[in-house]
N, C-alpha and C positions, 0 to 999 in steps of 0.2 A: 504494500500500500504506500501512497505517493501523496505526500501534502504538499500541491505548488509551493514554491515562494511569496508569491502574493497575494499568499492564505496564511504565512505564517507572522502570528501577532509576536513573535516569541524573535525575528531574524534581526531586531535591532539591537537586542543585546549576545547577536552569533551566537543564541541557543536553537533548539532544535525545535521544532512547532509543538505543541502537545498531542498524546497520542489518541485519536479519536474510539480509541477500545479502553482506552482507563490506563494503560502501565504508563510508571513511569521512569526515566532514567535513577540509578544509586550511584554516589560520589564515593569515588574511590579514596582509600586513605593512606597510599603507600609508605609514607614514612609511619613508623608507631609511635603511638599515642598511649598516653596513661589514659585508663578510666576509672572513675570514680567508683566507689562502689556501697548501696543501700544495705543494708542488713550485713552480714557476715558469711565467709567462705570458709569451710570444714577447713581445717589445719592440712589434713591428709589430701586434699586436691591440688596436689601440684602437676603440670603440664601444660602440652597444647590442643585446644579444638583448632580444628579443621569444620571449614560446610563449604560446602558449593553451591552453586545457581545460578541465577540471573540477575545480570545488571544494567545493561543497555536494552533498550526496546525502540528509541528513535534515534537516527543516525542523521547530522546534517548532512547533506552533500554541497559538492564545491559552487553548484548552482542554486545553490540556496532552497533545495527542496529539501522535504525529508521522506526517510523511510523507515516506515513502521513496520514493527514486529508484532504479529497477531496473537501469538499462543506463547504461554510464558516458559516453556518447553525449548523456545529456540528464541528468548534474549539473550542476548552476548554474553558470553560467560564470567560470572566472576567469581573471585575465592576470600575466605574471611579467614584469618586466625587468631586466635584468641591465647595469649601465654597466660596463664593463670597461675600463682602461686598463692597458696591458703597460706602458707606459714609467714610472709609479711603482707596478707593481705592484699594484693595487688593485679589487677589485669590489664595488660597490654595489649592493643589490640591496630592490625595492617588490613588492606586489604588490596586486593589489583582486579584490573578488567582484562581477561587474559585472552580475548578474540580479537583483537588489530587488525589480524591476518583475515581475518570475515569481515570485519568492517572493511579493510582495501573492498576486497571482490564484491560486497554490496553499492560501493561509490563505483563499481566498474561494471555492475550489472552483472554479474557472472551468471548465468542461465544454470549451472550446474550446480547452483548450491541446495541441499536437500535439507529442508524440513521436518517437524513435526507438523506443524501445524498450514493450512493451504493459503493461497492467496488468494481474496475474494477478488481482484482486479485479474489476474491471468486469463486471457482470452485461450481458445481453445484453438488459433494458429501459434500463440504461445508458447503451448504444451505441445506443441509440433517438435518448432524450433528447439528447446530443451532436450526432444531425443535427441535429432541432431548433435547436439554439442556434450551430451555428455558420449558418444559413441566420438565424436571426433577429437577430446580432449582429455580422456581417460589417461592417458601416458602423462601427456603434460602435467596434471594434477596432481598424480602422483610424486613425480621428481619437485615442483616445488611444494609438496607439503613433506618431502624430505629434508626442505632446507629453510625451513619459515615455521618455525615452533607455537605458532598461532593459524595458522590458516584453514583450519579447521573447530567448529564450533564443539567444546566437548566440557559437560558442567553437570552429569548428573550424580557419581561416585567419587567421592578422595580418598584413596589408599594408601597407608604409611607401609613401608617395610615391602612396597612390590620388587616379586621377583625380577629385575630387568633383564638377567644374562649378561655371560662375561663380555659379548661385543658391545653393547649399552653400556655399561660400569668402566670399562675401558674406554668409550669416547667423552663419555661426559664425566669422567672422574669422579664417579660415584660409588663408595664401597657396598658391601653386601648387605642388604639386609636397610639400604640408608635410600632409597629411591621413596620419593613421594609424586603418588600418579593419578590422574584425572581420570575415569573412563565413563565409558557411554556402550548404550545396547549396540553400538558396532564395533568393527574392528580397527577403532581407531580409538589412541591412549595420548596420554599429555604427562611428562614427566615437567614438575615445577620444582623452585627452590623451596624448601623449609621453611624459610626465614621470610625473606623478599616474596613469595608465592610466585616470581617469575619464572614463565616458561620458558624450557630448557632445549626439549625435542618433541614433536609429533613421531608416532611410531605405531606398529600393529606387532601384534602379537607374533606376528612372520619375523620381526626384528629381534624377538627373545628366543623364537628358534625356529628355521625353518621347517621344522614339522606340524608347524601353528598356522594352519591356513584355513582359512572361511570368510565369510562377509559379516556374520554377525557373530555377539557375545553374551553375554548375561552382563550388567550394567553390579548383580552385586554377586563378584564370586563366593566360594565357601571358605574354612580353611580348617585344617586340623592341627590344633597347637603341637598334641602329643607325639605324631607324625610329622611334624613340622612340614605341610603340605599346604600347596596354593592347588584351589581346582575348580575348574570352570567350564564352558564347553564351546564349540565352534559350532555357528549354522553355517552348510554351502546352501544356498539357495540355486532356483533353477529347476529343468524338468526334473532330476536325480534329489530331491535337496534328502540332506543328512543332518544329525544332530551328534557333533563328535567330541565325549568327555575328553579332559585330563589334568593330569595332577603335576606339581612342580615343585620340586625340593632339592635340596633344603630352600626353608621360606626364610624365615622370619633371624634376624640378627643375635648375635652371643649376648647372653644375659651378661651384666654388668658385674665385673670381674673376674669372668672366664675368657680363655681364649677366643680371638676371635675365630669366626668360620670362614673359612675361603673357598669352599666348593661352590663353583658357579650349578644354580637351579635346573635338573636337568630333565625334560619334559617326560610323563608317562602315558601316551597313547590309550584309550580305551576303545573296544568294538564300536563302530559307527552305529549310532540307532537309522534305520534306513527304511524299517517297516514297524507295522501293528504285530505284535507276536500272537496277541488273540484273533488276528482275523487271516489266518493260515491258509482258511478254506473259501473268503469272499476276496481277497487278496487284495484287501481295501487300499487304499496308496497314502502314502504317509502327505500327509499337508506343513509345510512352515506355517508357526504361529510366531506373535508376537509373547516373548519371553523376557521378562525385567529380571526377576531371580527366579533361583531353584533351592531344593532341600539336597541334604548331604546328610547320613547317619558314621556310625563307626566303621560300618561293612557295605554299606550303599551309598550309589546317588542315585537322583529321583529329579529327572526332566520334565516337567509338565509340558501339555502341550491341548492347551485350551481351543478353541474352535474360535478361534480370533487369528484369520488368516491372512498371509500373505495373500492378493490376487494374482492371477501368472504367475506364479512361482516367485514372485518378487519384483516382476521385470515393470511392473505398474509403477514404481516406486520413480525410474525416470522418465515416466510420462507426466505423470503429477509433481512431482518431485516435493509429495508432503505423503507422509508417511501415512496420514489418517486419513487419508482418502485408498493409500494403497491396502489398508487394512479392509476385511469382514467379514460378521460376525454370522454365523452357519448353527441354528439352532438343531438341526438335524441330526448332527455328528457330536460325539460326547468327547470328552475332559479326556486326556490318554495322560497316564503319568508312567514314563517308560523307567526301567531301573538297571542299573549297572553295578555290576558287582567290582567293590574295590578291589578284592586280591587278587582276580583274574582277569578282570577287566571285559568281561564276557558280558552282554545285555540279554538281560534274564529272565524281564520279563515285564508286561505292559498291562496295566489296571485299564479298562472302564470305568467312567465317574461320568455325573449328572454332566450335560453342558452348562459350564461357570466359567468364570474369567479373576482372572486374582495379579495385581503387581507385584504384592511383597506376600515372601515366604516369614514364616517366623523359626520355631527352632523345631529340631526333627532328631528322631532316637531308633534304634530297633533295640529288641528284646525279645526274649525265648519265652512265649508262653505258655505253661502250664493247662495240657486238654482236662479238659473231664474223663474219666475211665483209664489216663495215665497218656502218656505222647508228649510230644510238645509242638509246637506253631511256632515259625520266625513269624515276624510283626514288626513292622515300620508303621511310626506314629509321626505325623507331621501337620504344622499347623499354618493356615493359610488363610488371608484377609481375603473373605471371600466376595465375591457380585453375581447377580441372577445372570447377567448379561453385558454389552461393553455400552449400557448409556453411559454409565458414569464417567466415560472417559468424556465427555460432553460436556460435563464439571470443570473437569483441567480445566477448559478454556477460561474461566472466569479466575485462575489462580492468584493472587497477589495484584489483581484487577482492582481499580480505584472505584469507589461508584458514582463513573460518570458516562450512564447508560451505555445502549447499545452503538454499533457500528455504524458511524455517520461516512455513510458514502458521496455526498454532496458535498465533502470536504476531501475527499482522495481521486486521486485519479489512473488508469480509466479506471470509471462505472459502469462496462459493459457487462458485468459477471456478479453475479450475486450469489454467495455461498451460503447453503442451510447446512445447520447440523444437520445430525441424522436422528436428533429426536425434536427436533422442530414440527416436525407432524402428528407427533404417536401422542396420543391420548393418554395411552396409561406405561407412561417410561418409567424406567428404576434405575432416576439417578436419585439412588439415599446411597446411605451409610452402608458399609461392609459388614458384613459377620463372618466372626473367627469361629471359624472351623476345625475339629482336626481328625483328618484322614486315617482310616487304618486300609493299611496292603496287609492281608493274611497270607498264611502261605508263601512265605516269597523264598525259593528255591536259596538253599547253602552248599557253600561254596565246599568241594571234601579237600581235607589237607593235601592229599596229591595232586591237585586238580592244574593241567599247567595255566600260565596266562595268556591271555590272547595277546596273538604279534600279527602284524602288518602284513602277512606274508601266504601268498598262494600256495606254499610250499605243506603250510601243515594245512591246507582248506581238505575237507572232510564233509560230505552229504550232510552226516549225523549232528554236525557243527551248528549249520542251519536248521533242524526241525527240534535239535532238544527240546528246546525251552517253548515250542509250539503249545500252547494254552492260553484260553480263555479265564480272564482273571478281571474281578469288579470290585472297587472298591467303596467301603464305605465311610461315612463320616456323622458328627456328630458335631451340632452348633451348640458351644461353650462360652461364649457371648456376643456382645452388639456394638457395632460400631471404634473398631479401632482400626487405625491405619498405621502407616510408618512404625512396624511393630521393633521393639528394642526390647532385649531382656538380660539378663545377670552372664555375660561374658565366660565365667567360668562354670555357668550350665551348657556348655556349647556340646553338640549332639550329647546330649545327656536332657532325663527327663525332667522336668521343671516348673515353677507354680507360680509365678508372676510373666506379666507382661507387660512394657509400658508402649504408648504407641498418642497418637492426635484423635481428636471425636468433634464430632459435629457441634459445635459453638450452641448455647443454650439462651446466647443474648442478641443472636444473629439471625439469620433468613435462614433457612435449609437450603442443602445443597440443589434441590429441586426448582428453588427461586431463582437460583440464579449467582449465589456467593458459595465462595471457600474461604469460611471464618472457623479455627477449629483451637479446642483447649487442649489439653493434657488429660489422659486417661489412665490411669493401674488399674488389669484386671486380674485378679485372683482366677487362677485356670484351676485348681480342685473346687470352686464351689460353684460352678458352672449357672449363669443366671440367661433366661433369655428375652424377660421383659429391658422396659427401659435401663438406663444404666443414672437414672432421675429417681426412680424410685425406691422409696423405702427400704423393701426387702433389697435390691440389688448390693452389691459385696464389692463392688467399683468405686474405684477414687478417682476425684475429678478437680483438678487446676482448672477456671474456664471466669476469666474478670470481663466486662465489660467493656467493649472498643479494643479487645485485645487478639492476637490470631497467633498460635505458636504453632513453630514448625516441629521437623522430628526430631521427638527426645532423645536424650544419650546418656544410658545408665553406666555411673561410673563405679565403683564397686568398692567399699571399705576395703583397702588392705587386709585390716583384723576382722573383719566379720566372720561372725558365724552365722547369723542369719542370711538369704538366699537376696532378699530386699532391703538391706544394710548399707545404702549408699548414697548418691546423691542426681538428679536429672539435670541436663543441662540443657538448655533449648532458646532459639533465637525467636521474639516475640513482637510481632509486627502491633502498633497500638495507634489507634486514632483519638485523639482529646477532645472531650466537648467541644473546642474552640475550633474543631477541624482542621488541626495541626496533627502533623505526624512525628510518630517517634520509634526506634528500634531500641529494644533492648538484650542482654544474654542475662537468662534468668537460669536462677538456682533454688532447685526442688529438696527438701528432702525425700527421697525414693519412697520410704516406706508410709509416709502418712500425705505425700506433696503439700508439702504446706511450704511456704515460701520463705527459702534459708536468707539470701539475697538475689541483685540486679546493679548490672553496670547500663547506663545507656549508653550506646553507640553515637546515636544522632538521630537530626530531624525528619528522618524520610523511612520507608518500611521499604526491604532487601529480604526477595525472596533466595531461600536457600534450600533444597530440596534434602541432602543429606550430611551427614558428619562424620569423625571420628575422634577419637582421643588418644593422644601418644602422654606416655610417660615423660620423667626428666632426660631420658637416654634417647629418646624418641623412638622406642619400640610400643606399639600398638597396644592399646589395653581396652580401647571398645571401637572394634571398626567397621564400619557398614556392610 
């Protein structure tokens, strides 16, 4: 979208016009700053947060027009960190805008920049021209986002301690275990500074090793401390597409007075998922979906693969060149959640489940259990924010949106093209609130101690290889509460099973998601006392943060050192607030975990910075709660 020049009330003082959807630009604060701080911070919180998101939405250009960014999904990216120290009380806090490299190609009109969210001005000779050019400049793009550490948009994950490999560690003089990296649902990563949040290199998983090849990723991988293992998986898209795990170790950096580690992360391949293993005999063909995260237990991983599809196998994607249009939703076809065995790396086996749709996974376990009459059952438990359907991605678009109504096309230009949601017509849509869920796979095939691992290799292919694990397998699930998203929980319950949750809920002083906002509190949900009314009511066993004019993003449970209790710690979470006065303010606010009552708050400043996730590093900067 395109605000002339001689519509912008805002080009005398060379700002950028305001954005006729509600965002607004956030002022970066690269040099650090002390913050003040209201209340008190536990002595034991020392370290850095990390969050990501967006920061740009209108971009001047050199002719004095602007261009707007419609869905808060694809504002220019920006990063926050926050140095926190309890024991002298004190937070410092930077922050950078780390997309340049997209602002250039927006002031150049680049036809190949892809989206989440569409342009309601692209005409449909437009979306011609944009095949064109992405088939004609595929190579070019490439070499220079080799050499331009911004030129690509990537803000929705921050990883401390990613594995880079010893070619990455080696050009950017980065030790093991010391990489801090940007990612997004593609295969494309952002290594930043610590300190400065300056970006370093754009890179794809091809660059950590080339056995890491696909187009797409999971935006929040798994990882196993005990293993010290990073695992994630590859989509190829296309007539064939595949879905291909694997694991990367050593992860994570030498604890603080051991030797250090210098084994470069060396990749471990799992079987491609390539089919339904339940549907042997209709030989149903496997679909790409859209995938944000997945579950990991001690002895499994667990792919979903919801009926939120790719169209043409992907290839829609550079016709529209917005992701939400190349998506849809296929009521017809059910939930498949494929599973891969970690010791052998063999895919073992693929659930049936309801048609649902879910962004974020929460925490996931197996366990042996105990038949009636004597036996036992594997069991993988896993729990997942769940939706009837994909209205709710309809929501997004109003994310960190100001409220100043809808899309004025009489102020952009052209207005040839007028875009509807996709629940702009439906009567009875389901954009509410999620419920947590959580899944059981019965049954799920063990792995025998001689069993070898699978390898890449025609040499040991075997008939038998392909039909083993042929079986119809359905799973089921039980809804154990209402309304939590961005789930977060106690770090050191990681695949292990567990009784707290903390996550965002639907604002109590706000519109429903169904009006039309995303105004959301702070939610704890106790998971053994499982409630399925309100989380407002009486009898519910739910804690709720949730003030007035205020919007928090996702929480981050930082965990007592000394605890013994499981919810013994403290939330940290960035709080968008609007004043009577219709002033704005951001703050980082401090929960205590187990009752949320409010420890303290630093403000940042006068404007609200959406940030979609986080993480927490220690004083050594090794990971202690990461997305």
């Amino acid at each position: 979208m395109i605000t002339p020049a001689e519509l912008n009330a805002n080009l005398h003082l060379g700002e950028a016009a305001d954005s006729p959807v509600g965002f607004k630009n956030v002022p970066a604060v690269e040099k650090s700053i002390e913050l003040s701080i209201e209340g008190e911070i536990p002595q034991w919180v020392n370290g850095v947060m990390y969050r990501s998101g967006s920061g740009r939405y209108n971009v001047l250009l050199d002719n004095g027009d602007t261009y707007h960014i419609g869905h808060p999904f694809d504002g220019l990216a920006m990063l926050h960190r926050f140095e926190i120290c309890g024991e002298t009380q004190s937070v410092r806090y930077n922050s950078r805008h780390t997309s340049h490299g997209v602002e250039k190609r927006i002031s150049q009109r680049d036809p190949t920049l892809l989206t989440f969210g569409p342009d309601p001005c692209k005409t449909i000779f437009g979306r011609m021209q944009t095949v064109y050019h992405h088939i004609s400049k595929f190579g070019t793009n490439a070499e220079l986002q080799e050499h331009d550490a911004e030129f690509d948009m990537v803000n929705v994950t921050i990883t401390p301690n990613f594995p880079l490999g010893e070619r990455l560690e080696k050009e950017l003089g980065i030790k093991h275990g010391g990489a801090l990296v940007v990612k997004r649902d593609a295969n494309t990563l952002q290594v930043v500074d610590p300190q400065s949040l300056m970006p370093l290199k754009m890179f794809t998983y091809g660059h950590v090793s080339e056995k890491l090849q696909g187009h797409l990723c999971a935006s929040h991988h798994q990882y196993d401390e005990e293993a010290d293992e990073y695992v994630n998986f590859m989509v190829k898209l296309g007539p064939f597409p595949s879905f291909q795990t694997y694991s990367l170790g050593p992860y994570l950096p030498s604890l603080s007075g051991e030797k250090e580690q210098i084994f470069p992360p060396v990749p471990t391949l799992h079987q491609p998922i390539c089919r339904h293993l339940g549907a042997w005999k209709t030989l149903q063909s496997l679909k790409p979906s859209y995938i944000h995260s997945f579950s990991m237990t001690k002895n499994y991983i667990v792919i979903p693969n919801f009926p939120y599809y790719y169209s043409f196998g992907g290839l829609s994607a550079i016709y529209y060149s917005s992701a939400y249009q190349t998506f849809y939703w296929d009521e017809t076809r059910h939930t498949l959640f494929h599973v891969i065995d970690r010791h052998t790396g063999n895919h073992v086996a693929t659930y049936d489940a309801d048609p649902c749709f879910s962004f974020h996974t929460a925490n996931a376990w197996d366990e042996d259990v105990e038949l009636p009459g004597g036996g036992h059952e594997r069991v993988i438990y896993m729990d997942y924010c769940v939706y009837e359907n994909t209205d709710i991605v309809d929501a997004s678009f109003e994310l960190g949106k100001a409220p100043s109504g809808k899309l004025d096309l009489d102020n952009v230009k052209p207005a040839r093209y007028v875009f509807n949601k996709k629940t702009d017509n439906k009567k009875d849509h389901q954009i509410k609130p999620s419920r947590f869920c959580r899944f059981r796979l019965g049954n799920v095939p063990v792995a025998k101690p001689d069993e070898k691992q699978w390898k890449p290799s025609w040499s040991d292919f075997k008939l038998s290889s392909i039909t083993a694990y042929n079986k119809r397998r359905v799973a089921s699930y039980q809804v154990i509460g209402q309304d939590l998203e961005m789930p977060r929980f106690n770090p050191k319950y990681n695949l292990k099973p567990y009784r707290y949750c903390w996550g965002v809920c639907e604002s109590r002083h706000a519109p429903s998601y169904a009006s039309g906002a995303v105004v959301n509190g702070i939610i704890k949900l106790d998971l053994n006392q499982p409630y399925n009314g309100l989380n407002t009511d009486e009898k519910s066993f739910a804690k709720i943060w949730d003030e007035p004019g205020c919007s928090c993003a996702e929480p981050i449970f930082i965990p007592n050192p000394e605890a013994t209790a499981e919810d013994d710690g403290v939330i940290l979470s960035i709080v968008n607030a609007v004043k009577s006065d219709n002033t704005e303010s951001c703050f980082m606010l401090v929960l205590d975990a187990a009752t949320l009552t409010e420890l303290g708050r630093s403000t940042i400043g006068d404007f609200n910075a959406v940030t979609l996730h986080g993480s927490f590093v220690d004083t050594n900067g090794r990971g202690v709660a990461v997305n």
